[in-house]
VEXTIKE-190665 format. One record per residue (C-alpha): x, y, z. Coordinates in steps of 0.5 Angstrom, whole numbers, plus 500, padded with zeros to 3 digits. Last residue first. Layout:
BEGIN
XYZ
...
REM end
This chain:
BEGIN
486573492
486566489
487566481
479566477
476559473
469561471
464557474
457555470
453551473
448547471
442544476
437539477
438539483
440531484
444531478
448537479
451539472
458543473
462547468
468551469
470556465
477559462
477567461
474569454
467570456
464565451
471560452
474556447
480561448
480561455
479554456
473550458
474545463
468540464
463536470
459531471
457529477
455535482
450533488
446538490
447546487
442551491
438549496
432553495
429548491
424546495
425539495
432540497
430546503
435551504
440552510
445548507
446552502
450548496
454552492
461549495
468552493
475548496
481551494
488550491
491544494
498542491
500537486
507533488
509527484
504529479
507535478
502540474
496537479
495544481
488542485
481545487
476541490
468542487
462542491
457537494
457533500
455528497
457528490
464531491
467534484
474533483
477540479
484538477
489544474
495544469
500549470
503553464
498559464
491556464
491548463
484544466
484537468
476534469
475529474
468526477
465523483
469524490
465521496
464526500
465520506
464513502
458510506
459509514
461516513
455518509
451522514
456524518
451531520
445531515
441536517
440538509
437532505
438530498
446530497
448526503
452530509
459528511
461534515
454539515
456543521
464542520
462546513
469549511
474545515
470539515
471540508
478540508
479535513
475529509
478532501
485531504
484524508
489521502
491526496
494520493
500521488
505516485
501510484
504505480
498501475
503502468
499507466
502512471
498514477
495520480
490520486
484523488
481522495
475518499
478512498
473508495
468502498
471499504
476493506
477490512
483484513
484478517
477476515
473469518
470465513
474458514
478460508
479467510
476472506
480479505
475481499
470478498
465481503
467488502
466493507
460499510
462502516
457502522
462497526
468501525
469505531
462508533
457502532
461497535
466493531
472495533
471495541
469486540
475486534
480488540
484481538
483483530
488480526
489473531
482474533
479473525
474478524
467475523
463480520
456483522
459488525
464491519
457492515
456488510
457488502
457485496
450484495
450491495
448493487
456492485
459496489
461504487
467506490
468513489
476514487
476520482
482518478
488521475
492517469
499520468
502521461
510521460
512526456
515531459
508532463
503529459
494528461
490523463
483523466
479518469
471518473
469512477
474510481
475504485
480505490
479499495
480502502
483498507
482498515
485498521
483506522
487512523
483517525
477523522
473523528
467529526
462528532
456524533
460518534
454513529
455514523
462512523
467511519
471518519
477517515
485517516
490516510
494522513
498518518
498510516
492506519
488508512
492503508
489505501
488499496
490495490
489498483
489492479
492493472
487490466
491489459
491489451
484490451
483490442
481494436
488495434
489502432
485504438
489499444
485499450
488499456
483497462
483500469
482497476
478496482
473491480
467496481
470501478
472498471
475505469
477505462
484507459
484508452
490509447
492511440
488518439
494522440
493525446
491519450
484518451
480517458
474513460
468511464
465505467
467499464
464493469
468486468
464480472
461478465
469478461
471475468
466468466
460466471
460470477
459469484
466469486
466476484
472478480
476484484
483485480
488483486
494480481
492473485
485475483
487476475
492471475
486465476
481469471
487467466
483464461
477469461
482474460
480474452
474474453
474482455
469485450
469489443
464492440
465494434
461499429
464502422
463495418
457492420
453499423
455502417
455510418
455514410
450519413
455521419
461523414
467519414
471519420
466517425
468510427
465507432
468503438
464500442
467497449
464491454
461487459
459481459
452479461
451477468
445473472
448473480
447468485
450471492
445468496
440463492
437462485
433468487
438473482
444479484
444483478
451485476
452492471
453491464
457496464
458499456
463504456
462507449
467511444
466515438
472514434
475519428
475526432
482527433
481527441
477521440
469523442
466520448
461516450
460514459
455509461
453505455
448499458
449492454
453493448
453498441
448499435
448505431
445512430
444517424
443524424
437528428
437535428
438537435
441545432
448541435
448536429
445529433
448522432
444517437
449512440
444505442
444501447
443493448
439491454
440489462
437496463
435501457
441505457
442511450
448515450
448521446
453523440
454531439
456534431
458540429
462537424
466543421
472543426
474536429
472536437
466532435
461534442
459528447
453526451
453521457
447517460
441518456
434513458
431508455
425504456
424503448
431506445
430511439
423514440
424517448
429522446
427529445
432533443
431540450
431546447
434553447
434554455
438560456
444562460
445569463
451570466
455566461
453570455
454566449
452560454
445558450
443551453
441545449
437539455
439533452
432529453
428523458
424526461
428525468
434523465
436530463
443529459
446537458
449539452
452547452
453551447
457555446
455555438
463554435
465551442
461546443
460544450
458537455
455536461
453529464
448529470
442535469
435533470
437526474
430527478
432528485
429535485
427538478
419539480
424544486
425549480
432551482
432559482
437559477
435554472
440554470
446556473
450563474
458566475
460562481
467564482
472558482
479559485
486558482
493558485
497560490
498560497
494556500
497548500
494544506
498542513
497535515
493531520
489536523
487540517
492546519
491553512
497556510
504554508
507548505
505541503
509538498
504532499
505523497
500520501
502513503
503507497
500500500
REM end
């Protein structure tokens, strides 16, 4: 297990570490849409993913409760106005938009939207950036993440094909295999051929080393039939050169190489997991303590992550991930109390495992198993951080218990609240604590910026990631308002998840912005990016 890695210099004394304040940039709230929040919207998923086109500035934003992209007239950034919303309903039955994207390449004014049926094949929907329809393809089961090639030539879907536990007795899983779609959009969007431009490529090349793959720690269920069905892509990034795609396979804490010139998955790198007994690895994992006790703990966390960004520095590229900790629809799980810990590993496992030290504390079940059913050792779900790898798996920044002592600092009334309702003191921290959701990575004058949004506790962290060995925490902004109603739509931003960079030069208003759709208000956000007073 690799500890927290930190240049930390002056300023702002978190308990178990001094946090960076001294340069850097901030984020200054410019408007939202809707603004107020309509309370109609709440906990709808009316605004999950974002995207923007430059030449329109344009926003394209998935709204799942009615089943639309929402198009957003950004040409004032103070001021956005709804243009449209593309109705979606008549091209998948019983689907719903999980991710849209804009063609990078210049003159083809086109978005691709991902559309999710549950436990069914999905479709990627071809629009121009007025909302007139333009072809569509066929793609695997339950496309998550879509997104365009920085070249422009492919369009990429994550399809998940998440696990769904059956009655065939405990731990019983009917599975499909998860896979990737990969279409080729060089040519003109109405010569699409779904034979000879569309490949779906899943993982049954590994099902013959599952064996090697457990004892390398990438997390197959013991339920699942194949490893291709127990894989789970999730979210994905590109190399600059349009050669390479890194997935996340959240729930089996790792990461997939994908070769783009070949067509095929050339690797799976485990991602192990975070020793939260060692000094600024703490958590608060309990519920039940009525207070805010972020310690060390003899607990692992597994990283998990959703999103994936990469960027270069001196030409090597880095992977850096928001380490959520999804699991696979709870039936991987149990509370650290309900478990039998071995008492060679755990001879205090009585105190331990009371509500308020770990007992509360949600843990895997397959993971740390002993052959006699005990556990040696503890695993939770995400690790309540970000980190930065190099491609090859090794870890070389985690930002440890960063995110939990800042935003106990900030909001020490709302520590670890959930995203629907207010007055939640610690609500998730027998969960996965802030619970960071997306990345996105922004240049601005030589240095390179991460923007990490927390689902739960809302709000955005703010690092100078320009060395990956040593980034630097620049500020922490949170719109919600925890003094409002969420089903009123008085509580401003709830429950940031998707979230997109726009440089300076792409940008409506000529500075760079940050853009945030908050699936529980219904809210996006338009931030611009300004340097710290």
């Amino acid at each position: 297990m690799i500890k927290m890695m930190s240049s930390m210099s002056a300023a702002l004394v978190l308990g178990s570490g001094i946090v960076t304040l001294d340069a850097g940039v901030t984020l200054e709230l410019q408007s939202r849409y809707p603004d107020p929040p309509v309370a109609a919207l709440f906990d709808e998923s009316a605004a999950e993913i974002v995207a923007y086109d430059k030449m329109s500035k344009r926003l394209f934003v998935t709204n799942s409760g009615t089943d639309a992209i929402d198009v957003i007239d950004i040409s004032d950034v103070t001021a956005p106005e709804l243009i449209t919303s593309i109705d979606l309903e008549s091209y998948l039955e019983d689907a719903g938009p999980t991710s849209v994207a804009v063609n990078p390449r210049p003159g083809r004014h086109e978005i691709a939207v991902a559309l999710r049926a549950p436990l069914s094949p999905g479709k990627v929907v071809f629009f121009s950036t007025d909302g007139t329809y333009l072809a569509s393809a066929d793609v695997g089961i339950e496309p998550d993440k879509i997104g365009y090639s920085p070249n422009g030539r492919y369009v990429v879907t994550a399809n998940e094909a998440e696990s769904l536990e059956t009655e065939d007795g405990p731990g019983a899983i009917d599975d499909f295999d998860g896979s990737l779609t990969i279409i080729d959009v060089t040519k003109p969007l109405r010569q699409l051929n779904q034979t000879k431009d569309v490949q779906t490529i899943g993982f049954d090349a590994f099902n013959s080393v599952r064996d090697d793959l457990i004892a390398a720690e990438v997390r197959i269920h013991p339920a699942a039939g194949t490893v291709a069905q127990d894989l789970e892509p999730e979210y994905f990034t590109f190399s600059e050169d349009s050669k390479t795609a890194w997935v996340t396979l959240q729930e089996n804490n790792a990461v997939a190489e994908v070769d783009l010139q070949t067509n095929e998955v050339v690797a799976i790198i485990p991602l192990g997991a975070k020793d939260y007994s060692l000094e600024g690895n703490g958590l608060d994992p309990s519920n039940r303590d009525d207070g805010i006790n972020i310690a060390n703990w003899p607990v692992y966390g597994l990283y998990m992550p959703d999103a994936i960004a990469s960027y270069k520095v001196e030409g090597e590229t880095f992977l850096v991930t928001a380490n959520e900790g999804d699991t696979r629809d709870d039936f991987d799980t149990e509370r650290i109390k309900d478990l039998d810990l071995d008492p060679l590993a755990f001879p205090d496992a009585a105190w331990l495992q009371e509500d308020e030290q770990l007992g509360r504390l949600n843990a895997s079940i397959i993971d740390g198993l002993n052959s006699d059913g005990t556990y040696s050792e503890l695993y939770s779900y995400g690790a309540r951080s970000f980190s930065i790898w190099k491609t090859d798996g090794t870890l070389v920044f985690d930002s440890g218990d960063q995110f939990e002592q800042i935003t106990a600092a900030y909001f020490p009334d709302d520590f670890n609240s959930t995203d629907n309702e207010n007055d939640s003191f610690d609500n998730r921290s027998d969960d996965k604590g802030p619970e960071p959701e997306g990345v996105t990575l922004g240049k601005i004058g030589g240095h390179t910026y991460a923007f990490v949004t927390l689902e739960r506790t809302g709000g955005i962290m703010i690092y100078d990631v320009t060395d990956p060995y040593s980034p630097s925490w620049c500020d922490y902004v949170n719109t919600r308002e925890f003094a409002g109603n969420p089903e009123a739509g008085t509580a401003g931003d709830l429950a940031p998840e998707g979230i997109e960079f726009i440089a300076a030069g792409d940008s409506p208003s000529g500075f760079p912005l940050v853009v945030v759709a908050n699936e529980v208000s219904g809210t996006t956000s338009i931030f611009a990016v300004k340097p710290l007073p």
